[in-house]
C-alpha positions as CSV (number, residue, x, y, z in Angstrom):
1,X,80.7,160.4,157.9
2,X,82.3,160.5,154.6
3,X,83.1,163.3,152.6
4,X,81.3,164.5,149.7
5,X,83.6,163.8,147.1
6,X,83.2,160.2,148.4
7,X,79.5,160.0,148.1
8,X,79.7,161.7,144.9
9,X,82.0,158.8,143.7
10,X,79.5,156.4,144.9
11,X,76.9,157.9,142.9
12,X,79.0,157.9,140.1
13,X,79.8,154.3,140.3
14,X,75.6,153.4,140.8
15,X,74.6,155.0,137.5
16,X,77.2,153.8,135.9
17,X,76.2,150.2,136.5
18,X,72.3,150.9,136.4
19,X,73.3,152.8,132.5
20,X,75.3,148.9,131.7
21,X,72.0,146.6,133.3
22,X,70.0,149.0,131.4
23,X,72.4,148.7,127.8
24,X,72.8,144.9,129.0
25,X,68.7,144.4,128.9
26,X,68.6,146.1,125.4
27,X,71.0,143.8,124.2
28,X,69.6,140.4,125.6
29,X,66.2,141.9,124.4
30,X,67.7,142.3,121.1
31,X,69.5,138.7,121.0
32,X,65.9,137.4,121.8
33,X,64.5,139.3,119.3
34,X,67.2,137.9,116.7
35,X,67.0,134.4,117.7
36,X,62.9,134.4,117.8
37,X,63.0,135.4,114.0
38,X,65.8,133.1,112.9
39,X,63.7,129.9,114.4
40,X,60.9,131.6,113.0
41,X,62.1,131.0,109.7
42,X,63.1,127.4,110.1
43,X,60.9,124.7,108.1
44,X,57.9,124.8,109.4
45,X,57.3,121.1,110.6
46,X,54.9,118.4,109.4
47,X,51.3,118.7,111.0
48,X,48.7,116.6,110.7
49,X,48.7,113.3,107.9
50,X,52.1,114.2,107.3
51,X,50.9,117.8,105.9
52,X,53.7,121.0,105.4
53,X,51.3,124.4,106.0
54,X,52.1,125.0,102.0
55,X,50.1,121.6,101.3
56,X,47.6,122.5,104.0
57,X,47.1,125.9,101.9
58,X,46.6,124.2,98.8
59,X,44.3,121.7,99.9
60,X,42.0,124.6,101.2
61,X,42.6,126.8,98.1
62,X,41.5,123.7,96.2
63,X,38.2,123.4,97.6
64,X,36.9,126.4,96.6
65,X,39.1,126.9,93.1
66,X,38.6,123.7,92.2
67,X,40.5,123.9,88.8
68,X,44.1,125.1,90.6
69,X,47.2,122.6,90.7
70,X,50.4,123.4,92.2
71,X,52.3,124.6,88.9
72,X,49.6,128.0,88.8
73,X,51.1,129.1,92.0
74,X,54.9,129.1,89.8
75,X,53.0,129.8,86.3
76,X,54.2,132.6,84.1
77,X,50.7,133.0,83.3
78,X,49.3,136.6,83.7
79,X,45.5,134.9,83.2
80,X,43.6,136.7,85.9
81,X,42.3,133.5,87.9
82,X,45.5,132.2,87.8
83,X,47.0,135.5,89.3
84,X,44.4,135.9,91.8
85,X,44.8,132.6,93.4
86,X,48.6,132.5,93.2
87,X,48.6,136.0,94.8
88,X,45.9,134.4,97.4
89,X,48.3,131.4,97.8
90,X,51.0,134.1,98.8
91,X,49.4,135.8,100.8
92,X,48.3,132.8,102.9
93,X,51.9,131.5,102.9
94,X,52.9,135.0,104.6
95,X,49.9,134.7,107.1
96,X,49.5,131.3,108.6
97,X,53.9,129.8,107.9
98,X,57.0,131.1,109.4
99,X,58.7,131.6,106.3
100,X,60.6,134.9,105.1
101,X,59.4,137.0,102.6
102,X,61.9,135.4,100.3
103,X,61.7,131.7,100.8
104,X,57.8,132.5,99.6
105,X,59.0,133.6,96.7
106,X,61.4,131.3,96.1
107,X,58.5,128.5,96.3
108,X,56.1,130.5,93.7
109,X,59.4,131.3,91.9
110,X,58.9,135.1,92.3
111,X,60.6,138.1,93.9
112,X,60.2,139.2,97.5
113,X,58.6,141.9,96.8
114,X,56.1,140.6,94.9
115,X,55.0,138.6,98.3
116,X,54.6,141.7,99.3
117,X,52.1,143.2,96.7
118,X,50.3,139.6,96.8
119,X,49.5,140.5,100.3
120,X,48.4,144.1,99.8
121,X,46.4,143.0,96.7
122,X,44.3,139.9,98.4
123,X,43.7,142.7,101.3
124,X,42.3,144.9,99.0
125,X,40.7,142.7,96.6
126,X,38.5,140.7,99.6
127,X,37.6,144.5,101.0
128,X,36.0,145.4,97.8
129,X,35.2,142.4,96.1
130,X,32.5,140.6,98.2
131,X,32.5,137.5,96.5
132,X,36.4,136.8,96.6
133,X,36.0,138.3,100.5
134,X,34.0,135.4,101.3
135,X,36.2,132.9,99.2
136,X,39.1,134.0,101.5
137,X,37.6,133.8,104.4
138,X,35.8,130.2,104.1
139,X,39.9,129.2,102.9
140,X,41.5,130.8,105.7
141,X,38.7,128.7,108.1
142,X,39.3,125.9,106.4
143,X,43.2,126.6,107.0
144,X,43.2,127.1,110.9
145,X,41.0,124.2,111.4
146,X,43.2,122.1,110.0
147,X,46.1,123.9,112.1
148,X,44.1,124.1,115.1
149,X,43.2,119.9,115.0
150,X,47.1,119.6,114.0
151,X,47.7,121.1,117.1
152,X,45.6,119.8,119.4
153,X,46.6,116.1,118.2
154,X,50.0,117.2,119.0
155,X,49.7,118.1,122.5
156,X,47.2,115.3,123.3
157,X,49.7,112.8,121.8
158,X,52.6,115.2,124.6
159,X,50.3,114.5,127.2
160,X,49.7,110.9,126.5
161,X,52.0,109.1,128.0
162,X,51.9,106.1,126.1
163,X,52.5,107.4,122.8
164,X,56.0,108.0,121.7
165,X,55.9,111.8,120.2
166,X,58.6,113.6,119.4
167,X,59.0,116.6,121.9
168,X,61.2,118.6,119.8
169,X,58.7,118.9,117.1
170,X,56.5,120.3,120.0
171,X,58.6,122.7,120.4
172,X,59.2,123.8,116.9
173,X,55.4,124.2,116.3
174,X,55.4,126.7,118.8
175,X,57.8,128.4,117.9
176,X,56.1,128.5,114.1
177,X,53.4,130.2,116.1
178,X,56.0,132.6,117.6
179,X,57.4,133.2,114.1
180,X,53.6,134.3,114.0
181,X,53.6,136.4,117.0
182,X,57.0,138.1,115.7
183,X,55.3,139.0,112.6
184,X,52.3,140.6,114.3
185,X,54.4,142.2,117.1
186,X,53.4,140.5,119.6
187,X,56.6,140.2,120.8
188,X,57.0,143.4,122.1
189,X,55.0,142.4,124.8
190,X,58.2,140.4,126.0
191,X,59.8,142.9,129.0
């Protein structure tokens, strides 16, 4: 039998290495967590008819401001429609791309936080103003339609043997969609 010192010793040694697989997990957990935001923030890649998401956004802000052009998303311009669909533009940017807080703003030539004001703004602004509510919502259809046929072309064209698709930008759509599921926490459900 051994002696209790030695048992003690034992048991010294086992939580010692179940405290380092546990501070080991925390640390790969982190590293996952790092690396799923930085590809999260790479370009998002071209989707259907050669589209970006920011064109896809436009097109779809379009239809129901017909009068909008590119330039009113970088405008000076305080005019209220101008303001309301740049902040909507922003706020779709945030939702359906990958892209950080700042590379929004650098493409409406504004500050982060302003992104972030944008997106409280259209929140409330669609809650209380009915009108503008179903605006956003018949854009933001319009929006993952287009995403969702993107998609789905994709990963027929994957599964189709006899097309030549490139796998890597496969890969990099879904991880635009985990840039998604980063932002909404839905990472966490990672163990």
């Amino acid at each position: 039998m051994e002696t209790n010192g030695k048992l003690q010793a034992k048991v010294y040694k086992l939580l010692d290495r179940v405290t380092k697989l546990q501070k080991d997990k925390v640390e790969l957990k982190r590293q996952l967590h790092v690396l799923a935001v930085n590809m999260s923030r790479q370009e998002i890649p071209t989707v259907s008819d050669g589209l970006q998401i920011d064109e896809i956004i436009h097109r779809a802000i379009v239809t129901e401001y017909p009068y909008t052009t590119k330039s009113d998303y970088s405008a000076k311009t305080r005019k209220r429609e101008i303001v309301q669909v740049r902040q909507m533009f922003q706020y779709l940017m945030y939702k359906y791309s990958a892209k950080a807080l700042k590379a929004i703003g650098l493409t409406t030539g504004r500050h982060h936080s302003t992104i972030i004001n944008a997106r409280q703004t259209v929140t409330d602004l669609a809650a209380t103003d009915r009108v503008y509510g179903i605006k956003l919502a018949k854009i933001e259809s319009r929006i993952k339609a287009s995403i969702t046929d993107a998609d789905n072309e994709l990963v027929a064209n994957l599964t189709d043997g006899t097309k030549n698709v490139d796998k890597n930008a496969h890969c990099l759509l879904m991880l635009s969609c985990g840039g998604l599921a980063v932002r909404t926490g839905l990472l966490d459900t990672i163990s």
